[in-house]
NUTIVEX-952717 format. One line per 4 residues: number of its first residue (from 1); their letters; for each residue x, y, z of C-alpha. Coordinates in Angstrom, 3 decimals. Each point is the difference from the previous one (the first is absolute). Example, Ala and Ser with C-alpha at 12.3 -4.5 7.8 and 13.67 -1.06 7.14 Angstrom:
2
1 = AS = 12.300,-4.500,7.800  1.370,3.440,-0.660
END
This chain:
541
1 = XXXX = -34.120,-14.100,-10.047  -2.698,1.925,1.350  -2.270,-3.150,1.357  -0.880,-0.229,3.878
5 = XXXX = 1.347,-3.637,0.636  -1.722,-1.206,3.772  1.665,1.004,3.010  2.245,-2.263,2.248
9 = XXXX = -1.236,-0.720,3.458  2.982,-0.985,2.891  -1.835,-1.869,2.434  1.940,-0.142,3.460
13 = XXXX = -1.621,-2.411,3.094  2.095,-2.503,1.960  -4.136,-1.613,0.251  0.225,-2.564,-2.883
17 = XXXX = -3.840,-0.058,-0.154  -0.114,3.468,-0.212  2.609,0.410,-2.151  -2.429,-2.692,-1.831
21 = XXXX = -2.937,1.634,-0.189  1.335,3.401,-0.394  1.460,-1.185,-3.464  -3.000,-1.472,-1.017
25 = XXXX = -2.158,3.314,0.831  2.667,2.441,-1.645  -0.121,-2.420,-3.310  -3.801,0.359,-0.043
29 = XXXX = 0.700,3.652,-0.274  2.064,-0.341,-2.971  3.526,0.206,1.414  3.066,-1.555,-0.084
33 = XXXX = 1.285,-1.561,2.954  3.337,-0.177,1.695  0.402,-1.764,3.600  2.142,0.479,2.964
37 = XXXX = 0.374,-1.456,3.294  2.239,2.016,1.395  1.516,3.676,0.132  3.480,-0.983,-1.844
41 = XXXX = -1.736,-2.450,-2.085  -2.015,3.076,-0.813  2.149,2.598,-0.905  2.308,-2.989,-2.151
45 = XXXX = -3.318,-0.212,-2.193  -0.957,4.161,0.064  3.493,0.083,-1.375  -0.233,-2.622,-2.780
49 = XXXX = -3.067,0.890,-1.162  -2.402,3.285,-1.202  -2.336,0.102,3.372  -3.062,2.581,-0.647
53 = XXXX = -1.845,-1.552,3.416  1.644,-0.893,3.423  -2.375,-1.693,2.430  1.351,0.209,2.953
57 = XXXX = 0.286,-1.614,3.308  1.152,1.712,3.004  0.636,-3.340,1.782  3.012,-1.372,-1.878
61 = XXXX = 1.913,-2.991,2.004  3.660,1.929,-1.320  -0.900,3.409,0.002  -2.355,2.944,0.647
65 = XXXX = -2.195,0.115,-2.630  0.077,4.126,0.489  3.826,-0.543,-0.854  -0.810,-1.764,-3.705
69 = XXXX = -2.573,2.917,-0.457  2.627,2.606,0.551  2.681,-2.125,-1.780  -2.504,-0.326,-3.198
73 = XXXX = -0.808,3.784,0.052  3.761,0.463,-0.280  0.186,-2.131,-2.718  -3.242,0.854,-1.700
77 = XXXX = -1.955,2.888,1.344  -2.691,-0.524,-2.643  -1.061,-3.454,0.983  -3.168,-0.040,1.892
81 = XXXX = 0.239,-1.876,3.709  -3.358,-1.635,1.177  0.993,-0.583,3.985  -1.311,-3.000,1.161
85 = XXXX = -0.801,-0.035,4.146  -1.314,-1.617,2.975  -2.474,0.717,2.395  1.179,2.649,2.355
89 = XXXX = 1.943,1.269,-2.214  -0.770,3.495,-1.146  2.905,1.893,0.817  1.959,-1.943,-2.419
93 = XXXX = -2.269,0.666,-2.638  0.312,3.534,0.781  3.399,-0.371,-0.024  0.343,-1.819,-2.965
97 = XXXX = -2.349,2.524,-1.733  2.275,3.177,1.243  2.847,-2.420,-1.686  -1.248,-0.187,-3.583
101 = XXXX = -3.050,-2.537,0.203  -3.294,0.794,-1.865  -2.135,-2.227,1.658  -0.070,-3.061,2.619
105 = XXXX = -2.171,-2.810,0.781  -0.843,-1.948,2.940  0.706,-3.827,1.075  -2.695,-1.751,-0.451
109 = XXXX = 0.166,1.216,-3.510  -3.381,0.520,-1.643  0.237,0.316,-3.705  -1.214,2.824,-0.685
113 = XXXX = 1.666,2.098,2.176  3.112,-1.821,-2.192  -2.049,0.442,-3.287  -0.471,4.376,0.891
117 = XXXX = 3.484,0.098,1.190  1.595,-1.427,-3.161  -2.326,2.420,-1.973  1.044,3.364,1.886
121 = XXXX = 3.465,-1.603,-0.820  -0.393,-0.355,-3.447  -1.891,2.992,-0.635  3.372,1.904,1.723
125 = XXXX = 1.929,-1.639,-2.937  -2.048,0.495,-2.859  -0.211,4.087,0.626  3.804,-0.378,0.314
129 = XXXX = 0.301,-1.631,-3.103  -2.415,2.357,-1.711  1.998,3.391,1.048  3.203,-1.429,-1.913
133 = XXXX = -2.148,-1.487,-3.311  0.812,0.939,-3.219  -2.726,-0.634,-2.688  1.688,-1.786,-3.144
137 = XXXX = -0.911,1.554,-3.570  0.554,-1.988,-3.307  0.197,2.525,-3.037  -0.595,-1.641,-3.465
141 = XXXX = 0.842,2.273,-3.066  1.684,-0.917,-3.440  1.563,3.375,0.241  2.827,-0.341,1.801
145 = XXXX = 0.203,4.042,1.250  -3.622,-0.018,1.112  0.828,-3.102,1.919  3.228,1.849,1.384
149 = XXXX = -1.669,2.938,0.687  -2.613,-1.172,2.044  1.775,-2.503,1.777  2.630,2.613,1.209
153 = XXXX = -2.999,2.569,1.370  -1.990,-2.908,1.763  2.901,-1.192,2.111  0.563,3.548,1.100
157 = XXXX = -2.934,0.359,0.841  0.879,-3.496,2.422  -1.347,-2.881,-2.016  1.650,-3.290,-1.077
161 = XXXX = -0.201,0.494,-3.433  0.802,-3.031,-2.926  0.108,0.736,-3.656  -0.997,-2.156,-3.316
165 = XXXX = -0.310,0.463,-3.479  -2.302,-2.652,-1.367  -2.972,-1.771,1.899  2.275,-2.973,0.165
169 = XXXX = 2.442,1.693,2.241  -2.077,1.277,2.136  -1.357,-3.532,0.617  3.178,-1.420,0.771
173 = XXXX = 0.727,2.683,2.584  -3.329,-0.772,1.492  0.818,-3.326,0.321  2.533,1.307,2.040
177 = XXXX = -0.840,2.611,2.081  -3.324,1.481,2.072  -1.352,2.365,-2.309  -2.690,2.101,1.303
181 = XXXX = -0.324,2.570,-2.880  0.593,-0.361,-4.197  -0.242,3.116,-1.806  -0.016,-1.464,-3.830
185 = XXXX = 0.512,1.839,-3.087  -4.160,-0.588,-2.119  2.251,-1.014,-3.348  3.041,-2.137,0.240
189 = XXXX = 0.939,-2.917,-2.445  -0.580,-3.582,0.732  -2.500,0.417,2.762  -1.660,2.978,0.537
193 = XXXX = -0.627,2.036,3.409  -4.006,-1.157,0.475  1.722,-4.039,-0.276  2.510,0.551,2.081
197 = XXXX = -1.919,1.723,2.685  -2.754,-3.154,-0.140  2.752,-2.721,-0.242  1.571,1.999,3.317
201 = XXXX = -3.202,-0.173,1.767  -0.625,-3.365,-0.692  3.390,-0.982,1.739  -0.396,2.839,2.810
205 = XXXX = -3.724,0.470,0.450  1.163,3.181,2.457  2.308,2.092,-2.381  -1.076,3.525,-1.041
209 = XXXX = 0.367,0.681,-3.577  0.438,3.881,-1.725  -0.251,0.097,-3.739  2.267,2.760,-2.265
213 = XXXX = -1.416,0.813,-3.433  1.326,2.552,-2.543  -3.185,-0.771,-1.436  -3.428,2.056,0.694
217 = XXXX = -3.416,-1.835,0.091  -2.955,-1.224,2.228  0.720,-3.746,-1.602  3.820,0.135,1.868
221 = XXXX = -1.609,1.130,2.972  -2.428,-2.797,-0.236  2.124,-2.658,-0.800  2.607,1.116,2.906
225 = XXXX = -2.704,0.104,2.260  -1.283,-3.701,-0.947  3.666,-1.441,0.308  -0.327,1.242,3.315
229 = XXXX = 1.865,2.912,0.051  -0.556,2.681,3.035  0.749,2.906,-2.081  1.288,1.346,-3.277
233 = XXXX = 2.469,3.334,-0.659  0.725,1.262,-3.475  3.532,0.717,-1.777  2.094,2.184,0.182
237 = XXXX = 0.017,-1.360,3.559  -0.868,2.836,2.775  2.094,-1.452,3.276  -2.734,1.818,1.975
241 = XXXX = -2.485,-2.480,-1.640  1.551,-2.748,-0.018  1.441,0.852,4.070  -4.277,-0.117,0.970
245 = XXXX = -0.455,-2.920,-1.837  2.616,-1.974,1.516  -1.182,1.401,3.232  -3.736,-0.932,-0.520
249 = XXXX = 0.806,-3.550,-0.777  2.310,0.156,2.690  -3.054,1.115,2.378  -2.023,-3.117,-1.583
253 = XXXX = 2.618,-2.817,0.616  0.599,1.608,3.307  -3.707,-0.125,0.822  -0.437,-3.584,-1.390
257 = XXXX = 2.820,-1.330,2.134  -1.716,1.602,3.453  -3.267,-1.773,-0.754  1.707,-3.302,-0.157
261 = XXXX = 2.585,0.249,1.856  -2.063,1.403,2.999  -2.839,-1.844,-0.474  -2.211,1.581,-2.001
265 = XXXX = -0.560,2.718,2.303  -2.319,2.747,-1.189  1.174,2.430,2.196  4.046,-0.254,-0.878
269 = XXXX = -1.314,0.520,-3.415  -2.136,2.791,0.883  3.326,2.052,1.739  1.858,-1.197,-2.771
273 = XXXX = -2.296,2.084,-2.453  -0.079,2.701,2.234  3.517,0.971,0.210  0.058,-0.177,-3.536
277 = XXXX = -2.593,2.452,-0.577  0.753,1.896,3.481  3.776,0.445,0.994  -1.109,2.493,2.688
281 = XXXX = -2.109,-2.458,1.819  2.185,-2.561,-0.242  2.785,1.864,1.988  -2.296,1.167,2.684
285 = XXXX = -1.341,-3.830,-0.132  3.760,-1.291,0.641  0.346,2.794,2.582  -3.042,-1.240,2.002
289 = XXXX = 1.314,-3.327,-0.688  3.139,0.180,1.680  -1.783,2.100,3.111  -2.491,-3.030,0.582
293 = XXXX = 3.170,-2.339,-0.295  1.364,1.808,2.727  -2.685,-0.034,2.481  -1.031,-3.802,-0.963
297 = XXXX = 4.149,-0.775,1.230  -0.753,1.717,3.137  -3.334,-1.281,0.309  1.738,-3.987,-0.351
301 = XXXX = 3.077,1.065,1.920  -2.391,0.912,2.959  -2.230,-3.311,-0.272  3.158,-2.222,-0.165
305 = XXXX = 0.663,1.340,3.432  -3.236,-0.509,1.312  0.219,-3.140,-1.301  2.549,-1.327,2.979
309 = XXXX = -2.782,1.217,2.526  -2.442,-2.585,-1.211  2.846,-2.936,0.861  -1.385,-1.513,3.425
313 = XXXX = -3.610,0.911,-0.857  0.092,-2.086,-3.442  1.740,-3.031,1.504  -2.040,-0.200,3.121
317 = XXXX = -3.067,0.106,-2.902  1.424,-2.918,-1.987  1.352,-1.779,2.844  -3.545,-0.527,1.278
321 = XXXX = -1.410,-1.941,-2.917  3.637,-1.880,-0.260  -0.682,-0.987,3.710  -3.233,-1.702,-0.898
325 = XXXX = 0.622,-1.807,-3.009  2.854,-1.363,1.768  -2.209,-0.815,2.337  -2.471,-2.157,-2.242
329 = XXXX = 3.137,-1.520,-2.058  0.809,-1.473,3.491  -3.531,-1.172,0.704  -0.444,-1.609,-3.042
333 = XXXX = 3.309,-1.966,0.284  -1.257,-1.104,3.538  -3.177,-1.427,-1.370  1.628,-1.501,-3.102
337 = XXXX = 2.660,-1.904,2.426  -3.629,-0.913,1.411  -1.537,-0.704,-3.132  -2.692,2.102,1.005
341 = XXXX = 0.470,3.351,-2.316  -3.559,0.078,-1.310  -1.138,1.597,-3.159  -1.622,2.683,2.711
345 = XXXX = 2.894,0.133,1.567  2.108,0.986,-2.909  -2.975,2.364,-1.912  0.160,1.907,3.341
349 = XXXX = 3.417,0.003,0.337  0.270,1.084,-3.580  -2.439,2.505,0.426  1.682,1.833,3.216
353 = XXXX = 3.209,-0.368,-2.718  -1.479,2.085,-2.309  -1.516,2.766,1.656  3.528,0.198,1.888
357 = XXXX = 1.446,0.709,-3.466  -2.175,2.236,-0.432  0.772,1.997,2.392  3.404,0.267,-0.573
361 = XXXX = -0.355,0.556,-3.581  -2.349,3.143,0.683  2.638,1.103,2.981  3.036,-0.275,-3.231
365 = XXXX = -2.283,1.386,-2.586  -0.731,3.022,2.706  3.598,0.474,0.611  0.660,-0.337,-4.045
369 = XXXX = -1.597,2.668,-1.442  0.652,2.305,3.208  3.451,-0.107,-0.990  -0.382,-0.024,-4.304
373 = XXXX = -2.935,2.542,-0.227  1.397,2.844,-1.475  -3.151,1.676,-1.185  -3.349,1.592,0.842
377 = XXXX = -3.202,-2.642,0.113  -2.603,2.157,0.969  -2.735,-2.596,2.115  -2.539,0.544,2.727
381 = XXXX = 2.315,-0.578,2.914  -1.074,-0.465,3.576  2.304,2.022,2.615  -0.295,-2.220,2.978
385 = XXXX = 1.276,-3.094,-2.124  2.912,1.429,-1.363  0.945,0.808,3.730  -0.957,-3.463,0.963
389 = XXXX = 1.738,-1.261,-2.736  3.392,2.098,0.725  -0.124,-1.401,3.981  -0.129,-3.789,-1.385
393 = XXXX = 3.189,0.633,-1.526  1.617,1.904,2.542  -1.871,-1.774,2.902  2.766,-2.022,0.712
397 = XXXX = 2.486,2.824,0.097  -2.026,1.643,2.264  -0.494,-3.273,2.390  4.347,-0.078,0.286
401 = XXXX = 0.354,3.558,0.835  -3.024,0.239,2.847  -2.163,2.751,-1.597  -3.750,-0.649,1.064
405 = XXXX = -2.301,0.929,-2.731  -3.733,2.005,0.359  -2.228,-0.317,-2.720  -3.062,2.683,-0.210
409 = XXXX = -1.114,-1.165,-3.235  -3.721,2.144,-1.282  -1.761,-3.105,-1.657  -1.708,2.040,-1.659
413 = XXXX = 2.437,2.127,-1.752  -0.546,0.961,-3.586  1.972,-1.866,-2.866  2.751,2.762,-2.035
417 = XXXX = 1.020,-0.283,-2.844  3.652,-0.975,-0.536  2.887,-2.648,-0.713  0.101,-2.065,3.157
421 = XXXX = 3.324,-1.285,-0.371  1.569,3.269,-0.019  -1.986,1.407,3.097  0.286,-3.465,1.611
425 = XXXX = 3.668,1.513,-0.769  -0.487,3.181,2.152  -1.395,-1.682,3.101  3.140,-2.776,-0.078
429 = XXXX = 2.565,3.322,-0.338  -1.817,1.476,3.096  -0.312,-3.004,2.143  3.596,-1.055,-0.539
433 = XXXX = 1.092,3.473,0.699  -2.233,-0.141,3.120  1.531,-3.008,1.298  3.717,1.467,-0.431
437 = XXXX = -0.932,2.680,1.992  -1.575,-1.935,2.403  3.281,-2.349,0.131  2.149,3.484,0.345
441 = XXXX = -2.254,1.364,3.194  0.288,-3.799,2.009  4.434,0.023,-0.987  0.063,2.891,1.597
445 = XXXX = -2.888,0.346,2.618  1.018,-0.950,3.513  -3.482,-0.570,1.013  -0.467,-3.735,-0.110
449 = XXXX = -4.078,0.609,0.113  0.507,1.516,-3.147  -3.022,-1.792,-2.627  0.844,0.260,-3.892
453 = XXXX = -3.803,0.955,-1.308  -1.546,0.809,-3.612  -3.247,1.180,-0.194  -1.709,-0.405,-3.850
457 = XXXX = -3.248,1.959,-0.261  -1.774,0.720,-3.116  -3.407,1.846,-0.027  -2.051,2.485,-2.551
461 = XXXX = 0.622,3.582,0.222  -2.434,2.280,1.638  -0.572,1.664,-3.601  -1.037,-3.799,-1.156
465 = XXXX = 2.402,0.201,-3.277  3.167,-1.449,1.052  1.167,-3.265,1.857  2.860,1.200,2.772
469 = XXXX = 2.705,-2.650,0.906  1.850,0.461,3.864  3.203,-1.287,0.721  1.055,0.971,3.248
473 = XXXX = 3.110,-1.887,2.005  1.281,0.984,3.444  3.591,0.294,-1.300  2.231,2.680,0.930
477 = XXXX = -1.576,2.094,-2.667  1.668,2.872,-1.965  1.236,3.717,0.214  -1.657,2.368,-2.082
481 = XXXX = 2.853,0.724,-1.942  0.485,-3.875,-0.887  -4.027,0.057,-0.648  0.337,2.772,-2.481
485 = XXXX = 2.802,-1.908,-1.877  -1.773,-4.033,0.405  -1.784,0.110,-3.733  3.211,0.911,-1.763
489 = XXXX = 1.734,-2.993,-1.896  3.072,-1.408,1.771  -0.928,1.773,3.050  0.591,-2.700,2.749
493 = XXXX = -0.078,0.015,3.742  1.368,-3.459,0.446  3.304,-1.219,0.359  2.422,0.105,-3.309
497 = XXXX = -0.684,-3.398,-1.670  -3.328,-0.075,1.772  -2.284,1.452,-2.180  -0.121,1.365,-3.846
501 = XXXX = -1.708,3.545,0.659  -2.353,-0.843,-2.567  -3.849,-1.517,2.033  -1.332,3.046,1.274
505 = XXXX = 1.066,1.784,-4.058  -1.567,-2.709,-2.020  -3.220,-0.223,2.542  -0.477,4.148,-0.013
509 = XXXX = 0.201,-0.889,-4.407  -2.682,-2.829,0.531  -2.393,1.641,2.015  0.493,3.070,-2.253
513 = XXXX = -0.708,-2.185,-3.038  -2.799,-1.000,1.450  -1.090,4.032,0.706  0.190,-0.678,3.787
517 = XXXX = 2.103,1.403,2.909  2.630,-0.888,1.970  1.115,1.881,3.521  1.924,-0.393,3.389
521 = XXXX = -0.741,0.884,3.082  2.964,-0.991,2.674  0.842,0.797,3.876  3.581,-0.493,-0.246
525 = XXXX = 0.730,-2.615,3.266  -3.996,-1.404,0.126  -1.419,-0.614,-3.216  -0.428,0.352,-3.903
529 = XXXX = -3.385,-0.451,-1.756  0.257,-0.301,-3.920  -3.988,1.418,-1.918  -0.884,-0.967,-3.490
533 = XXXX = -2.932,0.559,-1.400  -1.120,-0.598,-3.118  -3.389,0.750,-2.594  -2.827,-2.153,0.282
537 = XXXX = -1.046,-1.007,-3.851  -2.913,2.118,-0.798  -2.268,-2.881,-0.659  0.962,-1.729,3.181
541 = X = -1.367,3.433,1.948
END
């Protein structure tokens, strides 16, 4: 049987209301469930049963959760691992992606994060399934050598093929069996080819039909046509014929299936059409493809590390609000012990609750699609607030290691032209690699007077048509052979285990994306200062 039947979900949490609520979102998306507190309860069931989905904690109470993923990728390398994490996290995750993972989500779970994460997963399996696919064909003939004869050339040429020798027959076997294809002789006793074609497509509304006449006529052709038939070859069979044929109705069922499958989506149907009218394009297409799959994997490998650097900033933002609405719960218990917790008292209270919330949910939302944007959103973007916005999340780390910050902020600097999550991206890389060097100079600096300083200036160029971004620390700066080598991928001057090599690449392939510039200019032992600038929009000039 050729049917998709719906995928099997393991669910593994030792959380029984997650576990809960994770089973009630992964129904809602049409799966089946399986559920698993535990790592050996886990693997017991992965064993036992056909597993398309693992979702995945990394917190197990018996095991690493990092050890089932490995242990399941033995098993079954083609099941599809959704990682499931905590805050703080993000080297697991990037561990558990290097591991065999295709995607993870964070604790608190939002749904759909879970929701896009099962979808990449089950998009994985269905282009797996699709490369080992073999169309079925149903050949109906009462000649039994014509049915022979064209059943042995269309499994060569990689087709299931059935035969039958009556209408009937070929009912029965599509009773059966997934038939995508009948190819039906025009005259054959008891029921002819044009009934058996519309009794077939009255059962399976999706089968392709091809009708054989020995006959010659624009009534056949008609009638084939009415039955709904695709297509119609004459005898003596040519297998050249009857090879396109099979292929065009092929190309139709295939192209049916992607619009419902995926959604209707115009544009798979549109690429679908295309490489069957342009094999040429479609291999450079694939090429590309595989190119921009590349460079989006570096692109995420890069912001997963980032993502640790935002740790203290994003808790000291959340714990804020959490400090005042514990603040108010405690106030309103002390004036309901009083019997004096007024309706004003509590639509204040209320009111501070909310906007707290708020807060944190635009702080999580920030930090969210920081880490999931993948690619380019073109806005308006204002330069001085994505620098703002990358010190609130690294404010704190910059508070623990000492490093006084100067702001020279122009006000009235020009808006760009850009994605602000990804250049928001650039300034985190260059900060964070500020402060390591920074935190290098004071290890080994005997001078105890010695002040850890970044300077952020931004400003219009003299020529009025670019914005230009300063970075400058008072590290121990670099040689010129090191500054020469600092934009290359992997190219690291931290300790091993200390940094990926990969924040200064990615930012030079931002700011390049965004036609802009990115440069050095060190004093090895004093200082480094880091210039970007980038276009001003031409309507913003």
């Amino acid at each position: 049987m050729n049917e998709a039947k719906k995928k099997t979900v393991l669910i593994v949490d030792d959380d029984k209301i997650i576990r809960t609520n994770l089973e009630k979102e992964v129904k809602r998306n049409f799966y089946h469930t399986l559920i698993a507190e535990d790592g050996t309860s886990a693997l017991e069931l992965f064993n036992n049963n056909d597993v398309d989905i693992l979702l995945l904690d990394v917190n197990l109470p018996d095991m690493n959760g990092l050890d089932v993923l490995e242990q399941v990728k033995k098993i079954k390398p083609e099941t599809e691992v959704i990682v499931i994490t905590g805050f703080g996290t993000q080297d697991v995750a990037i561990r558990s992606l290097r591991r065999g993972a295709i995607d993870y989500i964070e604790k608190p779970i939002n749904t759909d994060g879970l929701a896009a994460a099962l979808g990449r997963a089950q998009e994985k399996i269905n282009e797996k399934e699709e490369l080992s696919y073999k169309n079925t064909l149903l050949v109906v003939d009462d000649e039994e050598p014509i049915v022979k004869h064209m059943t042995r050339f269309l499994k060569r040429e990689g087709f299931q093929v059935f035969g039958a020798y009556n209408g009937k027959e070929g009912l029965e076997i599509m009773d059966e069996n997934k038939i995508d294809v009948i190819i039906t002789d025009f005259r054959m006793p008891q029921m002819t080819g044009v009934e058996l074609l519309m009794e077939a497509k009255k059962l399976h509304p999706d089968i392709e039909g091809i009708m054989v006449t020995g006959e010659s006529g624009e009534n056949i052709a008609v009638d084939a046509l009415r039955a709904g038939a695709l297509d119609y070859i004459s005898k003596p069979i040519n297998l050249d014929d009857l090879l396109f044929s099979v292929t065009k109705a092929i190309d139709v069922i295939n192209l049916n299936r992607t619009r419902l499958y995926r959604n209707r989506e115009l544009k798979i149907s549109q690429e679908i059409i295309a490489r069957m009218n342009e094999e040429l394009e479609r291999k450079i297409e694939e090429r590309s493809e595989e190119l921009n799959k590349v460079q989006v994997q570096l692109f995420q490998t890069s912001k997963l590390a980032t993502l640790g650097e935002m740790a203290a900033g994003l808790a000291h933002e959340i714990n804020q609000p959490l400090a005042g609405i514990s603040l108010i719960v405690t106030n309103f218990r002390r004036f309901s012990a009083r019997n004096k917790l007024s309706q004003e008292i509590l639509d204040e209270g209320l009111a501070d609750i909310e906007e707290s919330v708020k807060r944190m949910s635009e702080v999580i939302k920030h930090v969210r699609t920081f880490a999931r944007q993948e690619t380019m959103k073109i806005v308006e973007v204002d330069i001085n607030n994505t620098i703002k916005s990358s010190l609130k999340l690294l404010s704190e780390q910059l508070r623990i290691h000492d490093i006084g910050i100067e702001l020279n902020l122009d006000q009235e600097l020009p808006k760009i032209s850009g994605e602000p999550y990804q250049i928001e991206q650039v300034w985190i890389n260059l900060i964070s690699n500020a402060r390591d060097a920074m935190d290098e100079k004071f290890t080994k600096q005997k001078d105890t007077d010695y002040k850890k300083k970044l300077v952020i200036t931004t400003q219009q160029t003299a020529n009025g048509k670019e914005v230009e971004i300063i970075v400058k620390d008072n590290g121990p700066g670099l040689s010129k052979e090191k500054q020469t080598k600092i934009f290359e991928p992997f190219f690291t001057t931290k300790e091993v285990g200390k940094g990926t090599g990969l924040g200064l690449s990615i930012s030079y392939g931002i700011i390049e994306n965004h036609s802009g510039t990115i440069g050095i200019e060190s004093i090895e032992g004093e200082e480094t200062t880091m210039k970007v600038t980038i276009p001003i929009d031409r309507k913003n000039e």
